[in-house]
Every structure is written in structure tokens, then in C-alpha cells.
C-alpha positions in Angstrom: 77.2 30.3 190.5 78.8 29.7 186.9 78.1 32.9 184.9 75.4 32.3 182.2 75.9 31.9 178.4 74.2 34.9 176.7 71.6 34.3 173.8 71.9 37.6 171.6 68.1 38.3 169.9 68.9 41.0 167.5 66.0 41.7 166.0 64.5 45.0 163.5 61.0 46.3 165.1 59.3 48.5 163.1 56.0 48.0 163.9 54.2 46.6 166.8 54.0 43.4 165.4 57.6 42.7 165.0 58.5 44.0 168.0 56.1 41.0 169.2 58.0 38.9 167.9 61.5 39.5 169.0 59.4 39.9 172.3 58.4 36.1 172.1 61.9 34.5 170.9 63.3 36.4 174.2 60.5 35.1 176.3 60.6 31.6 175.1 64.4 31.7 176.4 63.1 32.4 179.3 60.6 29.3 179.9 60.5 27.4 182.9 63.3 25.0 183.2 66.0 27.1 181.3 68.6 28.1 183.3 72.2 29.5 183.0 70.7 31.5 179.8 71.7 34.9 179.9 69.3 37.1 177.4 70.1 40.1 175.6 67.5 41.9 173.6 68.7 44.7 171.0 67.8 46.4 168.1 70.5 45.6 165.2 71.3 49.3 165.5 72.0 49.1 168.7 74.0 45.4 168.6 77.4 46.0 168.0 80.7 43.5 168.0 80.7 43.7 171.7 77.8 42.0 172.1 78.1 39.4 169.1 81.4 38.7 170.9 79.7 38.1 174.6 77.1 35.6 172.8 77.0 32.1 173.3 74.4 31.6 170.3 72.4 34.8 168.7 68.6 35.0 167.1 68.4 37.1 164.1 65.0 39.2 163.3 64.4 41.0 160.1 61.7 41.9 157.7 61.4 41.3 154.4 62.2 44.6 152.4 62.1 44.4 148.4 63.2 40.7 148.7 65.9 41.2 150.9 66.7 41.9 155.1 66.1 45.3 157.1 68.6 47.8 156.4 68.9 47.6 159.9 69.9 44.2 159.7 72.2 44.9 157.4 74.2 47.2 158.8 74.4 45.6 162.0 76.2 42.3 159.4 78.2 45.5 157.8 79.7 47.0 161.4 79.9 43.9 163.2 81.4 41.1 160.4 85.1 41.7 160.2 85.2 42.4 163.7 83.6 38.7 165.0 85.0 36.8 161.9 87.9 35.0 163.2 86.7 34.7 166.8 83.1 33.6 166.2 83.5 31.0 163.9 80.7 28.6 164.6 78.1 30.4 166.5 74.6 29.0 166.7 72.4 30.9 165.1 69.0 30.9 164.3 66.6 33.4 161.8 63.0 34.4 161.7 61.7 36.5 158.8 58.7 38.7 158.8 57.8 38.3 155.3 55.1 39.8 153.3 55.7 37.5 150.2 57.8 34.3 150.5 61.4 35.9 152.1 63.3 33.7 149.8 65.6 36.8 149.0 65.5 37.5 152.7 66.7 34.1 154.0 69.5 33.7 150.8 70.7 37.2 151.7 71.1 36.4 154.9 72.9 32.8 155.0 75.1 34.4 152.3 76.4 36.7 155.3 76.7 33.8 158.1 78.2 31.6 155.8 80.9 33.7 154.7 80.9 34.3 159.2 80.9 30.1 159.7 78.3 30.5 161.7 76.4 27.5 162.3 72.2 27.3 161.6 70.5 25.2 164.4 67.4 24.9 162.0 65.8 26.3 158.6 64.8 29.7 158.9 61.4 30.4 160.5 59.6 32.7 157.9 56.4 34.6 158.9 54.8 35.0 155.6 51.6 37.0 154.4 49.1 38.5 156.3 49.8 38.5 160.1 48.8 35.6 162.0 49.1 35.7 165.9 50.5 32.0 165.3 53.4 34.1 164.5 54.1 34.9 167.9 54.0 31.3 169.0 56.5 29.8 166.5 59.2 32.9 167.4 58.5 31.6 171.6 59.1 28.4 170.4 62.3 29.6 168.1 63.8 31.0 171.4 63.1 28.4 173.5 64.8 26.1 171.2 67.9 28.3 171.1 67.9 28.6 175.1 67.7 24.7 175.4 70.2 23.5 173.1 72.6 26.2 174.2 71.5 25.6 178.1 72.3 21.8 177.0 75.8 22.0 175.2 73.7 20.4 171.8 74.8 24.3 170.2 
């Protein structure tokens, strides 16, 4: 049996909520039909170069803090960047934002980072804005089921 590409979700849960929805994105990876699609869930304290490294394709998670990502987010770009840069040069990626205004800050700070990485977006970030709406949990299942089929597929 071929040894399954890994989707890294690294995704900042500081409340119930978010940890929701890093929850769904790994469990729409998991849907029925996807196969070969290793998953790996971790906090972006936790996510190091290591596991950026393993990754076929990786799912970003942050809030929206004072117009910008997590400072958890953050640090996982500061320890892990130089580290990846040369050898994960077109990575699929993907972002959801928990935003409490519009996460234009969020999402610019952000593609700043995986730009200057060459990392490659597989769609417009998904932003979660306002008051929470359980409908937030269904467009991150359908974020990671995206990710797991185009990288089960060979499309990412």
C-alpha cells in the first residue's frame, strides 16, 4: 500500500468555536471516497518545520486579531519559514479566517508570508466574518474536503 500524502491543518483554537472549525476542515478530508490522505491536525504552536516538510498540501487557520493573523500563526510562519523555503516551494495551500470585521488585514498579512514561501493558493481565502454562524462549520468541511481531493487527485 503506497504511503499517503499528508494534508497539514494548522490551525489557532482559542475558543470552542474555532476549534470547530479546524475540527471540520480535518473531517471534510476525511469524507467518504478520499483515500491515500494522510491528516495531521496541530496547533501552529505545536507545527513545526518537520511537519511543514512531511506535508503534501497544508490548511491554515487563524483569527482575526487587530486586523491581522493569531500570534500563534505568526510564530509558527516566523520558526518554520527559512527552514521550508527552498524545499517547499509550491505547496498547496489553502486559508480560513475567523474574522470579527472583514480579515482584509488578516488574509494580506498572510499571502504576504506564502508568497515570499512560493506557496501556491488552491482558492481565495475562506473568511468567517461577524457574528458566528454554524454555516461556518460547513464551508471549513467543505474547505478540507477540497484540499483532500485535489491533492488525493494530483490537481494540487
Amino acid at each position: 500500500m503506497p504511503t499517503p500524502r499528508t494534508l497539514l491543518i494548522v490551525g489557532h483554537v482559542p475558543s470552542g468555536n474555532t476549534a470547530r472549525l479546524r475540527a471540520a476542515a480535518a473531517e471534510g478530508a476525511k469524507a467518504d471516497g478520499i483515500e491515500g490522505i494522510g491528516i495531521v491536525e496541530k496547533s501552529p504552536f505545536d507545527a513545526g518545520p518537520e511537519d511543514v516538510m512531511a506535508a503534501a498540501g497544508i490548511i491554515l487557520g487563524t483569527t482575526e486579531n487587530l486586523g491581522y493573523m493569531s500570534g500563534a500563526l505568526k510564530d509558527f510562519f516566523d520558526r518554520t519559514y527559512y527552514p521550508v523555503l527552498e524545499e517547499k516551494q509550491g505547496l498547496p495551500y489553502a486559508l480560513y479566517v475567523r474574522a470579527g470585521h472583514d480579515g482584509t488585514g488578516t488574509c494580506r498579512a498572510v499571502e504576504t508570508i506564502t508568497t515570499g514561501l512560493r506557496w501556491n493558493a488552491v482558492q481565495e481565502p475562506l473568511v468567517c466574518r461577524g457574528e458566528w454562524q454554524e454555516e461556518f462549520v460547513d464551508r471549513c468541511r467543505e474547505l478540507g474536503t477540497l484540499m483532500a481531493a485535489g491533492l488525493e487527485s494530483g490537481i494540487f
